[in-house]
C-alpha positions in Angstrom: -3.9 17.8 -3.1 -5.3 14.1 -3.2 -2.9 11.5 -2.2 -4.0 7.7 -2.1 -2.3 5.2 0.6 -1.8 1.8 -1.0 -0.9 -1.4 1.1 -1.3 -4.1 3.4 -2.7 -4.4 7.1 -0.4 -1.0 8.2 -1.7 1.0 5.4 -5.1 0.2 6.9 -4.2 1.1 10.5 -3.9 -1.9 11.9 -2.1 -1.4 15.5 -2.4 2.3 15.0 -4.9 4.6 15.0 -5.3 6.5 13.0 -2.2 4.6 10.5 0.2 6.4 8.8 -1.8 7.7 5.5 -4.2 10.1 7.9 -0.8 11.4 9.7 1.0 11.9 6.3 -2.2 13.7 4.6 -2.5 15.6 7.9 1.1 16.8 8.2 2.1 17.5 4.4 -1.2 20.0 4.9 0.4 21.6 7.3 3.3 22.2 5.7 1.7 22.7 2.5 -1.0 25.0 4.2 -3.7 23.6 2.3 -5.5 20.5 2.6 -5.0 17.2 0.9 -7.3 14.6 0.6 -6.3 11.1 1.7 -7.8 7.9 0.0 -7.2 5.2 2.2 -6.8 1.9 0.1 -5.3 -0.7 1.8 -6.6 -4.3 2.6 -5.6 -6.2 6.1 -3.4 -9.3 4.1 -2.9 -8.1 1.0 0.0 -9.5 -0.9 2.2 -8.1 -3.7 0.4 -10.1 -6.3 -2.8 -8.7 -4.8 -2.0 -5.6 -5.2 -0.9 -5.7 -8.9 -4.0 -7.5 -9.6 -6.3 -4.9 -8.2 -4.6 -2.0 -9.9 -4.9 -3.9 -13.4 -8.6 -5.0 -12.7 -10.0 -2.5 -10.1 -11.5 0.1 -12.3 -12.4 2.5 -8.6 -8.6 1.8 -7.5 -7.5 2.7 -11.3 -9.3 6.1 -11.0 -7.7 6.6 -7.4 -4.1 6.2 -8.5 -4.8 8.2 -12.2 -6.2 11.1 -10.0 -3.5 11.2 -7.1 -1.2 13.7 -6.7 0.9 11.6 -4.0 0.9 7.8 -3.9 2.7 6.2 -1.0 2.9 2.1 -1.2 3.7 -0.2 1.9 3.5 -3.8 0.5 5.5 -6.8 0.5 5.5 -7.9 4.7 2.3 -10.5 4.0 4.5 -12.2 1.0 6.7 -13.0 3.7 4.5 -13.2 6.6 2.5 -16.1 5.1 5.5 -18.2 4.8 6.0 -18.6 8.8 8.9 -20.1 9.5 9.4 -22.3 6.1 12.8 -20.8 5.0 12.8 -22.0 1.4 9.3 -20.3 1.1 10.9 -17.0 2.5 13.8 -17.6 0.3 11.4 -17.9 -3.1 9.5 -14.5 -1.9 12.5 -12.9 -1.4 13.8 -13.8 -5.1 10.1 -12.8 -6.6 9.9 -9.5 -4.9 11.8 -7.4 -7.4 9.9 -8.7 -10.2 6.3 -8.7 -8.2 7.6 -4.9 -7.3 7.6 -4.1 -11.2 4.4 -5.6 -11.5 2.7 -3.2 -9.2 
């Protein structure tokens, strides 16, 4: 099985090691009893908007996601994050998530 991790900084591990994509790949193996390849392809601050971007111009990352089985995404926390405490920046990324969501 080949699953790839997409994301931010917690995709990568950041805080936690090893992150959540080399525990999911490791338990789904055990319960599937055979192994599954992770592909780890997160980026410490990536955004939303980087995301899509990479997926429409990243041919490696293209091939990744066309080849997975399992594709688990944790995005969205550095839109917010890179706001700080300026609410009607917060506000804006919380009205352009949905439609940077369907852009991914």
């Amino acid at each position: 099985m080949r699953y790839v991790a997409l994301g931010d900084s917690l995709t990568v591990g950041v805080g936690s090691c090893p992150g959540y994509p080399a525990r999911v790949a490791a338990g789904l193996g055990r319960r599937l009893g055979r192994p599954v390849r992770c592909a780890n392809r997160g980026r410490i601050r990536m955004t939303s908007v980087d995301l899509a971007r990479a997926l429409r111009g990243d041919p490696g990352l293209q091939s990744a996601v066309a080849g997975a089985d399992l594709i688990t995404l944790c995005i969205g926390g550095n839109d917010l994050l890179r706001c700080g405490r300026d609410e009607i920046c917060l506000e804006r990324s919380v009205r352009a998530f949905p439609r940077r969501w369907e852009a991914v």
